[in-house]
N, C-alpha and C positions, 0 to 999 in steps of 0.2 A: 363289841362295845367300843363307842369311840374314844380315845385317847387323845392329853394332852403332850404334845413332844416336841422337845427343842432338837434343834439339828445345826450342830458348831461345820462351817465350812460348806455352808449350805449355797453359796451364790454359783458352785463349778461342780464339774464331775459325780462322783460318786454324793457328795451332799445336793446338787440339784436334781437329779435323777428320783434320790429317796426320797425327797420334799415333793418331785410328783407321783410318786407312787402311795406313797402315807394320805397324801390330799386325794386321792383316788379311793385310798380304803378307807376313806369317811370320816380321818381324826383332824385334829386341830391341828395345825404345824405351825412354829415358828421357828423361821431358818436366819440363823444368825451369821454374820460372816460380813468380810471385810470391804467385799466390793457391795456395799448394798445396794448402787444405780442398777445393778443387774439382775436383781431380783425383782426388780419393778412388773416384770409379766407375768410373776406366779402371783403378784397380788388378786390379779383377776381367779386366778382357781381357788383363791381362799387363803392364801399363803400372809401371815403376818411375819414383817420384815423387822428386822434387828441388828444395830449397828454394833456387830461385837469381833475383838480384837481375842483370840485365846490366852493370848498373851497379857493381857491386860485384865486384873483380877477382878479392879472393879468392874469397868464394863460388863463382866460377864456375871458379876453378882447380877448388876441391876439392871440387866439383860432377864435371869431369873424371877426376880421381883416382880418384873413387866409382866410376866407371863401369870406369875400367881395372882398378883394382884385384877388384871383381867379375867383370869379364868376361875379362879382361888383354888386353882390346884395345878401340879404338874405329875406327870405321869411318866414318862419317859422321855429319855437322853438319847440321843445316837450323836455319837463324841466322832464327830470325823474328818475335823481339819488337820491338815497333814500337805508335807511336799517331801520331795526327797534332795535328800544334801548330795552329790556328785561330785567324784573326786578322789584320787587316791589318798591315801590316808594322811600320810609326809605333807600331803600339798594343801590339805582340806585347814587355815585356820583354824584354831580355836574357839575363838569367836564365832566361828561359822557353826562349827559344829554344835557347840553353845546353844545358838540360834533355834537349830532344828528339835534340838531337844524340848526348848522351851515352847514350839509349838506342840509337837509330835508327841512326847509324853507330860509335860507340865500343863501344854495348853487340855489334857484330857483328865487329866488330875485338879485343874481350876474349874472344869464345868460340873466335872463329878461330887467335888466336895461344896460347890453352889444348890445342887439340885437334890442330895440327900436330907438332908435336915428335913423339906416338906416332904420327902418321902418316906422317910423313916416314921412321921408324924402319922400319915396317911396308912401305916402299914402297908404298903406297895409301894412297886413301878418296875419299872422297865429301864435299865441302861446298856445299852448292844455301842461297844466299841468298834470302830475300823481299827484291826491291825495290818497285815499284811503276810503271804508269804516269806516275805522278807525277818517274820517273826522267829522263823529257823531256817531259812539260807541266807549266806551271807557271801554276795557274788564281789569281785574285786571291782573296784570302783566306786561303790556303795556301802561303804564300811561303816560310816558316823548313820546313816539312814538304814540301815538293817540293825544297827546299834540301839536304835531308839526303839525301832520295832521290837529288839529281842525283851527289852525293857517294858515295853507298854504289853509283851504280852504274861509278862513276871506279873505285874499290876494288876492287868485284870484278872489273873486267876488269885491271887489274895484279895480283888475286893471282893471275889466272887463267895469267896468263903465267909468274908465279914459282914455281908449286906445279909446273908440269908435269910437268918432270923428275924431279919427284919420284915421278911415277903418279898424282897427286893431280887426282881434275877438280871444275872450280869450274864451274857451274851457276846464272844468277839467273833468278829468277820474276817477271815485273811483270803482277802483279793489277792489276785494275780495282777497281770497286766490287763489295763484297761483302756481302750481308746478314749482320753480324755484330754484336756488341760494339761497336764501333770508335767508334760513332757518343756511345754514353753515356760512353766512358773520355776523347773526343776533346773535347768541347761544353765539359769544364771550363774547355777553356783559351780557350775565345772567351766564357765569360761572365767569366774575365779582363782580358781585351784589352779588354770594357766598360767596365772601370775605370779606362782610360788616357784620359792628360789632352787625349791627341789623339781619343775615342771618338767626340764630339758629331759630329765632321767625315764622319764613317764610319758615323753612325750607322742609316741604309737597307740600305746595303753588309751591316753585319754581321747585320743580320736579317733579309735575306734567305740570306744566307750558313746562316744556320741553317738555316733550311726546307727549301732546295736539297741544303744536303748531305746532312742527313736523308733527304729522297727519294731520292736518289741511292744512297744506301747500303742502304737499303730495299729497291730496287729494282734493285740489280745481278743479279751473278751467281750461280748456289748455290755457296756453301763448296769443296762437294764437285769444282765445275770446276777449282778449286784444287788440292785435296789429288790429287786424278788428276793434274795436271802433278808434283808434286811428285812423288810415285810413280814414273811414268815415268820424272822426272832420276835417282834413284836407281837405278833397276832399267838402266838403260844405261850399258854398260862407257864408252859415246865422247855422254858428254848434251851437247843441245844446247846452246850458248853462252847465249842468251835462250829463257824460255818465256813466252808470248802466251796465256794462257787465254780471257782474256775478249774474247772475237770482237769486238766492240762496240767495249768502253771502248781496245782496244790498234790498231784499226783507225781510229777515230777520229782516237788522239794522233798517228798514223803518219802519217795523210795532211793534216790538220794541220801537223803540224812540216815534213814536206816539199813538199807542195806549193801549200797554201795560204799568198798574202803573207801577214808576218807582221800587219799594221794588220786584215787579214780575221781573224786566228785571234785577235788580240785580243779582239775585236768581238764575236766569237763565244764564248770564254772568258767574258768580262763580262758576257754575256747569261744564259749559263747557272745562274753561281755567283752572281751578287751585283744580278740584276736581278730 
């Protein structure tokens, strides 16, 4: 059955990717996101565009509105604007890291509490979060941005419990690395944290940090491992609680976090990101 579904962050990465795979599985998309000139070519597959900031409460109500009002219903959420904040901890602002939050978990918190009310109405829908492996490891350099992520994944599993009864299933995704965008929207904020008065002390750390992650993201996963998870939460009446795309990067943090001591998984974090 076809669905109506918003998708926050929709003009890059992992939100363009789902916006063509959802417009493939025959639902209604509307991808909202910041850069809207660049959504201009999914308008031809069906794609209705949406000028919405996550950040910005209103826009994103009446971002929702649009949608209801057009369709007179909304059906599903895929919450997936997001960047990553870069930078040792000492060096990373406040503000900065302020910032990422209020995309990363408030901007998912502003769409989610926009789009419940008609769905709780409807008795259904669908809301599948991007979180990230980042949701439980937490590599050195990335500290404010696995932060948010350990946060957004606390989140979805409470709203997962509170929507229930409503018919409502909540759904998160933890990508790995993914050759995307991410990497040129993300580097601004670690050639800020260069300008922190603690920088000198870091200053190996943070460039290698650059190079690593750059690789890293270069050389993940395709997109598309992605946007297939995302498809599948939605197309199941009973979706998985977590999805695991990237065989690698989620197998990794898994045996990691559980079975390796933690002084070993450190060892091996620091080697990766910042040596």
């Amino acid at each position: 059955m076809a669905m109506v579904i918003l998708i926050t962050g929709a003009s890059r990465g992992i939100g363009r990717a789902s916006a063509e795979r959802l417009l493939a599985d025959g639902h209604v998309v509307y991808g909202g996101g910041i850069s809207y000139d660049s959504m201009k070519d999914l308008e031809d597959r069906g794609l209705h565009r949406l000028k919405m900031d996550v950040t910005d409460e209103q826009a994103v109500n009446e971002g929702v509105a649009t949608i209801v009002a057009e369709q007179g219903r909304i059906d599903g959420l895929l919450a997936n604007a997001g960047y990553v904040c870069l930078g040792p901890l000492e060096c990373v602002p406040i503000a900065e890291a302020t910032a990422n939050f209020e995309v990363n978990l408030f901007g998912v918190a502003r769409a989610v509490n926009a789009v419940l009310p008609h769905m709780r109405k409807a008795s259904q829908g669908h809301i599948v979060i991007i979180s990230s492996v980042a949701g439980f490891v937490s590599p050195p350099g990335m500290g404010w941005y696995t932060a948010t992520k350990h946060a957004l994944e606390a989140y979805g599993n409470t709203l997962r419990m509170e929507v229930k009864r409503f018919n409502i299933k909540v759904a998160i995704i933890q990508p790995g690395f993914v050759p995307t965008t991410i990497a040129g929207s993300s580097l601004p904020t670690l050639d800020r944290a260069k300008q922190s008065a603690s920088a000198d002390a870091y200053r190996e750390e943070m460039a290698n940090l650059r190079v690593n992650f750059t690789n890293a993201v270069d050389s993940g996963s395709p997109v598309e491992t992605i946007s297939n998870a995302v498809s599948r939460a939605f197309a199941s009446d009973s979706p998985r609680h977590h999805y695991r795309p990237n065989l690698r990067d989620a197998l990794t943090g898994v045996i990691f976090t559980r079975f390796v001591p933690q002084r070993l998984a450190d060892a091996f974090l620091i080697i990766v990101f910042t040596r």
